[in-house]
C-alpha positions as a Markdown table, in Angstrom:
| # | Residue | x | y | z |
|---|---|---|---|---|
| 1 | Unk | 2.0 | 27.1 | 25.3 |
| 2 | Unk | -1.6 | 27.3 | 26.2 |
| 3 | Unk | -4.7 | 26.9 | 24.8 |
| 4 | Unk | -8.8 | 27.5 | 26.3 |
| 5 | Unk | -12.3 | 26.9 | 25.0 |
| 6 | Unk | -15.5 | 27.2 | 26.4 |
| 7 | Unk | -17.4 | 23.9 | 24.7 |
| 8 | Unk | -20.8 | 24.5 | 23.5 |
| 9 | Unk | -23.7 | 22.7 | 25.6 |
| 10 | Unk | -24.9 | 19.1 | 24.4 |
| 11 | Unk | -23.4 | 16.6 | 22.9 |
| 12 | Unk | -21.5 | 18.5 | 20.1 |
| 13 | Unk | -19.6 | 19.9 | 22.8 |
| 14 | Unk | -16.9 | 16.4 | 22.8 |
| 15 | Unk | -16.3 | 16.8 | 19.1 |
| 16 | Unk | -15.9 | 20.5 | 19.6 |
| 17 | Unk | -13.3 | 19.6 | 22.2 |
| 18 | Unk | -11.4 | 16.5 | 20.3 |
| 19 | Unk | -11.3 | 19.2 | 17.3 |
| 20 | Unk | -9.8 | 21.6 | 19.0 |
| 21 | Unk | -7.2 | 19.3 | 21.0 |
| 22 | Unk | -6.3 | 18.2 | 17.3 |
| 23 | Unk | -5.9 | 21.7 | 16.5 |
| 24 | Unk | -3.4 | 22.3 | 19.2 |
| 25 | Unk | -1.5 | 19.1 | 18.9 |
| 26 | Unk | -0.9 | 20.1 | 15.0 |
| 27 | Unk | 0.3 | 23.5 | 16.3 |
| 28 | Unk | 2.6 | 22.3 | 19.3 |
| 29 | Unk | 3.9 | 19.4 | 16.8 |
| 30 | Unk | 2.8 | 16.8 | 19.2 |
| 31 | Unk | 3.5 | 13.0 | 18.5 |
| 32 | Unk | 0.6 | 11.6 | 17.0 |
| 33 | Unk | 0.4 | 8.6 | 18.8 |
| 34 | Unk | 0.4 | 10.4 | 21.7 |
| 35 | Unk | -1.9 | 13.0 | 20.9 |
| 36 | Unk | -4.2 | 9.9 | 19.8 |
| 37 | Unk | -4.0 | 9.6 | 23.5 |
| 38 | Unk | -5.1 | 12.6 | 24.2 |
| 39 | Unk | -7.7 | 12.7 | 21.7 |
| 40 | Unk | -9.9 | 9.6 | 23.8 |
| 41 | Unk | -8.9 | 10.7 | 27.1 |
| 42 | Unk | -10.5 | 14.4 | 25.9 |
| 43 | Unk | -13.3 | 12.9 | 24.6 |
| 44 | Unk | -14.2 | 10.9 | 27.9 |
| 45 | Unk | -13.4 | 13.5 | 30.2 |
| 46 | Unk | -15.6 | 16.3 | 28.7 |
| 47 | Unk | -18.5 | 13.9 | 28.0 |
| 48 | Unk | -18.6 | 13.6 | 31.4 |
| 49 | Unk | -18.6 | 16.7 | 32.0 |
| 50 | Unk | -21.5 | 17.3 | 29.5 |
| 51 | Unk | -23.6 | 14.8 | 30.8 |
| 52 | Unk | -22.7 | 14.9 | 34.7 |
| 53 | Unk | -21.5 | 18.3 | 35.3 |
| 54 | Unk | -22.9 | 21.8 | 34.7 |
| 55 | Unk | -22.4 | 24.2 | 32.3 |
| 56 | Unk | -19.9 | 26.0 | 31.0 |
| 57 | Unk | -17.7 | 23.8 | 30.3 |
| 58 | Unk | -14.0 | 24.1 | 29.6 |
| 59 | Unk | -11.3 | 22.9 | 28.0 |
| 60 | Unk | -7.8 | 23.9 | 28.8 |
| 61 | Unk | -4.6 | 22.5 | 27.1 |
| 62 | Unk | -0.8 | 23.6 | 28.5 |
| 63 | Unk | 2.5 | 21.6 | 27.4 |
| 64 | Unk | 5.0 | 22.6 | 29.7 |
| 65 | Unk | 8.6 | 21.1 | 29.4 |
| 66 | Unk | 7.3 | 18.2 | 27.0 |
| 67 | Unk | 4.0 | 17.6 | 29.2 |
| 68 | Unk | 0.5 | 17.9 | 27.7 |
| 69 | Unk | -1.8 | 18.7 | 30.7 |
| 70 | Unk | -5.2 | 18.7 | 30.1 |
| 71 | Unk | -8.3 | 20.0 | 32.3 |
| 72 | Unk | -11.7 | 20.4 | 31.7 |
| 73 | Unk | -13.5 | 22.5 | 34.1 |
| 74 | Unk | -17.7 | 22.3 | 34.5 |
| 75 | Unk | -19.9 | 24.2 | 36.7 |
| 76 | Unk | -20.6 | 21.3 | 39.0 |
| 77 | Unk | -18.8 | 21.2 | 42.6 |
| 78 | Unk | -19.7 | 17.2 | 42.2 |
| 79 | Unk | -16.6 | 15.3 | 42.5 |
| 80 | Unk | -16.1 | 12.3 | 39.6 |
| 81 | Unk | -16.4 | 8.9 | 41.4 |
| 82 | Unk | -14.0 | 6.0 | 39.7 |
| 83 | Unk | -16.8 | 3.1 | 40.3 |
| 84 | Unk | -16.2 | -0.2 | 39.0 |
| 85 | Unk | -18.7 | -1.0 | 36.2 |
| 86 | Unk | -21.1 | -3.9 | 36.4 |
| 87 | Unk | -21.2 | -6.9 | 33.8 |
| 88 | Unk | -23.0 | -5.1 | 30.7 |
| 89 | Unk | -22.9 | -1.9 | 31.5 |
| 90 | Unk | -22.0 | 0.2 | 28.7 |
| 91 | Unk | -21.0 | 3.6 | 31.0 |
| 92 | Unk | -18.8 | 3.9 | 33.8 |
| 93 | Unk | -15.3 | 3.5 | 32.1 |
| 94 | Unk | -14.2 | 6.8 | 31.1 |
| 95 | Unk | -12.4 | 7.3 | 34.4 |
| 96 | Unk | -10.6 | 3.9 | 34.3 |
| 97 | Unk | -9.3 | 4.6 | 30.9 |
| 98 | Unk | -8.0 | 8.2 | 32.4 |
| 99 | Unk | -6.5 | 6.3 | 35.1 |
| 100 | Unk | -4.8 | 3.8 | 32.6 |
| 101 | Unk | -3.4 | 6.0 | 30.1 |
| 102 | Unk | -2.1 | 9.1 | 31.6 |
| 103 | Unk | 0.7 | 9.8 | 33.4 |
| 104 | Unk | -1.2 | 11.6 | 36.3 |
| 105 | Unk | -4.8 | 12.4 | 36.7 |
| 106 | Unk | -6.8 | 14.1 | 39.7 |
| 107 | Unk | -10.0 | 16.8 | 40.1 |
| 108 | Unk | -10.5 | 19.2 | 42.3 |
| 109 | Unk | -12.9 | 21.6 | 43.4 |
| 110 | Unk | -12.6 | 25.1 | 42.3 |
| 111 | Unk | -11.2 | 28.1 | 44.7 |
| 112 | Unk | -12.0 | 30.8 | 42.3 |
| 113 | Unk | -15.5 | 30.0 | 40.8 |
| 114 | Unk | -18.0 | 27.5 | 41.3 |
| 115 | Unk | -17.1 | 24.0 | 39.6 |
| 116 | Unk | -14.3 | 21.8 | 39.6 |
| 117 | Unk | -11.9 | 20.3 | 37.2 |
| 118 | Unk | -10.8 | 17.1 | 35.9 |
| 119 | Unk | -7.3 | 16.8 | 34.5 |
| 120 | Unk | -4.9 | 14.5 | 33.2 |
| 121 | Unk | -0.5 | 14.6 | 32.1 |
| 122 | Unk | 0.9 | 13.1 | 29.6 |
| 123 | Unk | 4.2 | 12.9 | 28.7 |
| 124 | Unk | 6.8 | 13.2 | 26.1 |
| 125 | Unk | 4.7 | 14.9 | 24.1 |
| 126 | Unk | 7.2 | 16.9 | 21.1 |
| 127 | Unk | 8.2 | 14.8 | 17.8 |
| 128 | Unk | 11.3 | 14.4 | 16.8 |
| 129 | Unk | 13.2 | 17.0 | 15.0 |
């Protein structure tokens, strides 16, 4: 099962992706702890991609054999950087929650447009039936 949206520019554009993760997480009768999961790690990765990156951006969900993977592409070669956060600073975390909640994370550079994506797995995904 797959799902894509192109987010709109600014800073709607995280809601507009945590509403349509919700959405598909309804749909694909995801647990809701674990899509609670998925919701902040969403929400981190395409803020950063609104503020750092480049437009568009997009949001692509695929569960696969009880795995959620998530990317979210942006129109900005620029690889993320996981950099420890100074004492006080309020940014800087989004990647060290990515790196503590999911399964398996990465970005890459895109081959077929200009850009890269961010992604994260998470697993055992399906509710009980």
């Amino acid at each position: 099962m797959d799902a894509e949206v192109t987010l709109p520019d600014g800073p709607e554009g995280a809601s507009f992706a945590r509403r349509a993760t919700a959405r598909a997480a309804e749909l694909w009768r995801l647990d809701p702890e674990l899509t609670e999961t998925a919701l902040l790690l969403v929400s981190e990765l395409t803020t950063n991609a609104i503020r750092h990156g480049a437009p568009p951006v997009r949001l692509s969900l695929r569960l696969h054999s009880g795995r959620l993977r998530v990317e979210v592409a942006d129109g900005s070669p620029a690889l993320p950087q996981l950099a420890q956060p100074g004492p006080g600073q309020v940014g800087g975390r989004g990647l060290h929650i990515v790196q503590q909640l999911a399964a398996r994370w990465g970005a890459h550079t895109s081959r077929r447009r200009l850009g890269k994506t961010v992604w994260f797995e998470l697993g055992g995904m399906l509710r009980g039936r």
